[in-house]
N, C-alpha and C positions, 0 to 999 in steps of 0.2 A: 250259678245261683243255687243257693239250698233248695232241696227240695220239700216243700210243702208238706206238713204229715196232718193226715186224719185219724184221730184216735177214734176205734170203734171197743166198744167194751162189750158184752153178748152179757146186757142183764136187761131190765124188763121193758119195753116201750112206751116210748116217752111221747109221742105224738095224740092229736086228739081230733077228730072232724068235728069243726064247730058249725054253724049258720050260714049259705050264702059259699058252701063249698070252700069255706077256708079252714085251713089246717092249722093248731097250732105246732110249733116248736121249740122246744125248750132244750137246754142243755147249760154248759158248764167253760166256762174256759180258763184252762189249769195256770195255777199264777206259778209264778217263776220265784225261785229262793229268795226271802228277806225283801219283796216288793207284794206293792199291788196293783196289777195291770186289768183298766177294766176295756171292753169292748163297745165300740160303737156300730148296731147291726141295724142295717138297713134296705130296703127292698126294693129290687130292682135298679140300686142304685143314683136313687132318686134327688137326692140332694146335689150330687153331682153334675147331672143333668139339668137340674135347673140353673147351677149358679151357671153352666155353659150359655143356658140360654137367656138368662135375664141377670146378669153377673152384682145389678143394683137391688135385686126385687129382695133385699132380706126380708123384709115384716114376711113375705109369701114363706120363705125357707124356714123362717122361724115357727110360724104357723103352724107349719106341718110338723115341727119338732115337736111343738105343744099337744097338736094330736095325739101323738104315742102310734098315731095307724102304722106311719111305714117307716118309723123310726123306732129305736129298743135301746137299751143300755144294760150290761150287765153291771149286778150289785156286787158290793165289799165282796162277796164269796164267789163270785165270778157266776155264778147262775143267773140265766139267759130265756124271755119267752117274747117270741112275739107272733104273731099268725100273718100266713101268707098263701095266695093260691099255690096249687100241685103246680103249673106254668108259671110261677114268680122264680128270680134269683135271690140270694140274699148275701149279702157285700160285710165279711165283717175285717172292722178295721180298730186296730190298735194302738200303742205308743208308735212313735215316728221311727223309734229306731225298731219297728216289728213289720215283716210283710203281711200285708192287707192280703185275704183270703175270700175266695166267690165259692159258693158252691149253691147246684139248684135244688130245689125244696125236693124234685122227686128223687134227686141225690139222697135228700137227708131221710129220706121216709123210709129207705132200704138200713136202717140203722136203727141198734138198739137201745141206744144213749149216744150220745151227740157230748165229747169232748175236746175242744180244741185245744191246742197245744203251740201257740205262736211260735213263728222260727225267725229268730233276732237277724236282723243284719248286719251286715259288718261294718264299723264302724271307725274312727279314726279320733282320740285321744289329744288335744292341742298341748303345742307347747306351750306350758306358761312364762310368760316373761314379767317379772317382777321391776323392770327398770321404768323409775318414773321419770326420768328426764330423758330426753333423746340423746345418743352419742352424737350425733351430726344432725344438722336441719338446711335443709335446701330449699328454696324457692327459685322458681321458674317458670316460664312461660312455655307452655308446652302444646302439641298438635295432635289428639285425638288418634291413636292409631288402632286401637282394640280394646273394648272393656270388653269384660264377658265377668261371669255370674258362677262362683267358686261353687259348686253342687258336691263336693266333698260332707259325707256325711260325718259330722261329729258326735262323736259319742254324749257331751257336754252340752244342753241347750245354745244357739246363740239368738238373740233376738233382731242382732241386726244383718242386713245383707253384707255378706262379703265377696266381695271385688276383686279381680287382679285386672288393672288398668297397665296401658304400653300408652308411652307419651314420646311424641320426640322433641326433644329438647327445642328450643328455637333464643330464649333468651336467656341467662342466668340471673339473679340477683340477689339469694343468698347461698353461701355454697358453691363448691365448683365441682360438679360431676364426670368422670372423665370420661362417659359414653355417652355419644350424641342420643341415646334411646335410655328410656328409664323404665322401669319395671317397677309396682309395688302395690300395694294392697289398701283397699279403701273398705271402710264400715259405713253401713247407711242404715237407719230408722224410721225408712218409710216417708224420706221427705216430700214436700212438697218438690212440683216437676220443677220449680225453678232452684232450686235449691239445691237437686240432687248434678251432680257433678259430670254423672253422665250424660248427659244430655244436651252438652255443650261439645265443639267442637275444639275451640281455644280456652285456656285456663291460668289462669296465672295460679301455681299450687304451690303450698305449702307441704313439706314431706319429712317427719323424722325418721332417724334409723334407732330401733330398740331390739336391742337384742341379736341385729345383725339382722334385724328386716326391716323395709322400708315401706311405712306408713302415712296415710295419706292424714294431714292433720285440718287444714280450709284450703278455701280456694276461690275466686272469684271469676266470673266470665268473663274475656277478656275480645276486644274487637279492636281491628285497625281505626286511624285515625288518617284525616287527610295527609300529612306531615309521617307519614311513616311509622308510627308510634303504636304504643297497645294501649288501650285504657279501658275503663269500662263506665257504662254509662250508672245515673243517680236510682239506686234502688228504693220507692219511698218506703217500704216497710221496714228494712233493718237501717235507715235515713234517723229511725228515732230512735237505736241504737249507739248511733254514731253525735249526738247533737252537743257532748260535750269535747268532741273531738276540735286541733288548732287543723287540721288536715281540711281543709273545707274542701268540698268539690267545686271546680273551676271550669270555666266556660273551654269547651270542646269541640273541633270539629272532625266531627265523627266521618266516615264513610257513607254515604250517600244509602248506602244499600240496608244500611240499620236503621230496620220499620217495625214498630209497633202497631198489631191491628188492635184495635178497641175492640176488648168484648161485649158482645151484644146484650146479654145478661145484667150488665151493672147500671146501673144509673149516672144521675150526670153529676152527682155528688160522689158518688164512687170512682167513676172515672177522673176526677179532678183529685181525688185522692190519691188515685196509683198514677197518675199522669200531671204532677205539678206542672203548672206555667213557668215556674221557675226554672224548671229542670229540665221542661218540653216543648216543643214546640207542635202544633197537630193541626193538621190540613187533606184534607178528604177521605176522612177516616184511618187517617195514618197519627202516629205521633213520632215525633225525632229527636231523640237523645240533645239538646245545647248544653249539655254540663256535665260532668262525670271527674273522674277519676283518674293519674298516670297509673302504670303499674308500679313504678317507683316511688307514689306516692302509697300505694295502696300496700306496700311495704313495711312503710312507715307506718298506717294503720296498725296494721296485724301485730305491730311491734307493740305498739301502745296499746291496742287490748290485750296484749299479753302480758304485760308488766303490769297493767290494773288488777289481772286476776293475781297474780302473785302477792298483792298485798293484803 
């Protein structure tokens, strides 16, 4: 890891004892060629701290931004003030691709101007693949064996999560794979939990290859059926998605062991919403999937919204 630099400049003292034994400090932090990078300084680390401890209390976090007390911002020219005890630290933190810097106030009091000079991380450039169709598309039905959470720093923002998932194969239905284990990469935007793909054990996925990589494009949860089969039970919310669909979901019997608990939060208009009669069956706080979907047929879905968007 680079090492850290503190720029000390030997001209006039920039510090000041105000009221209440707090000190200001002011300084500069040097912008880097043809950008403008400004700094987020904060005392004691304080924001961090809270969202540890109360990870929902924003109005509180934001609060304290409004303050200005133990939070600071440097301007357009990178100059920096904010005041803090001789016994405060102060956290200053930059663009994502710059390492975050601590230093303590009686650190900074031994200096004659206060310049910081951020030191870039290193970073990783993506390839761009321009191909908008897939060379190959596979669907399968696959068995959870490792997602993990790609923490490779790109030079390039990305907004969404990226993935590298290990599936092993169990059924095929479009495509034919020739390794019982598949390898490939999924993007996420912060889905809802039931949406997001990790969080299933069984999947029926949908996977193009572009560019020579293999990408995850839907997928749906997928559960045993008494009769040996995969299907998945009636989702009502993407249900009105689906309502001009010939694919109707069909009466299913599911595996005994696929229970829905009713959340306690929703009302009884609400739970009759996420939990049709039609669709469900519910008995001592439980509801049980009677209808859903093969994987075979849910195929034949993916196929037909894909050819709607193409028109």
């Amino acid at each position: 890891m680079m090492k850290k630099i503190f720029i000390l400049t030997l001209f006039c003292f920039s510090f000041y004892l105000l009221q209440g034994q707090k000190i200001k400090i002011e300084g500069f932090v040097k912008q880097p060629p043809n950008a403008r990078l400004s700094a987020s300084i904060v005392i004691n680390d304080t924001i961090n701290k809270l969202a540890k401890l109360d990870s929902n209390n924003y109005a509180r976090r934001n609060k304290i931004y409004d303050e200005k007390k133990l939070v600071a911002t440097s301007n357009d020219n990178g100059y920096f003030t904010i005041t803090a005890r001789k016994s405060d630290s102060i956290f200053f933190r930059f663009d994502r691709l710059y390492y975050s810097e601590k230093y303590s106030v009686s650190d900074l009091l031994q200096c004659k101007e206060i310049i910081l000079e951020p030191q870039p991380i290193p970073c990783l450039s993506r390839t761009i693949c321009n191909q908008k169709k897939p060379s190959k598309i596979y669907a399968f039905v696959g068995k959870k064996i490792d997602v993990s959470v790609d923490t490779t720093l790109y030079c390039d923002e990305i907004m969404d999560i990226k993935y590298r998932a290990v599936y092993k194969i169990d059924q095929q239905l479009i495509g034919h794979y020739n390794k019982p284990i598949m390898i490939f990469d999924a993007y996420d935007h912060s889905s809802k939990y039931e949406y997001d793909f990790n969080n299933y054990v069984d999947i029926l996925v949908f996977v193009g290859e572009f560019c020579g990589d293999l990408i995850k494009d839907d997928f749906f949860p997928v559960y045993k059926t008494t009769d040996g089969r995969w299907a998945t039970p009636v989702d009502a919310y993407m249900e009105n998605h689906y309502k001009n669909t010939e694919i109707k979901p069909i009466p299913i019997s599911f595996d005994k062991s696929l229970t829905y608990d009713y959340p306690t939060d929703l009302s009884e208009q609400q739970l009759e919403w996420r939990f049709p009669k039609e669709y469900y069956k519910t008995k001592n706080g439980k509801a049980y999937p009677i209808k859903g979907r093969y994987a075979e047929d849910l195929v034949k879905l993916w196929n037909e919204r894909k050819s709607k968007y193409k028109e």
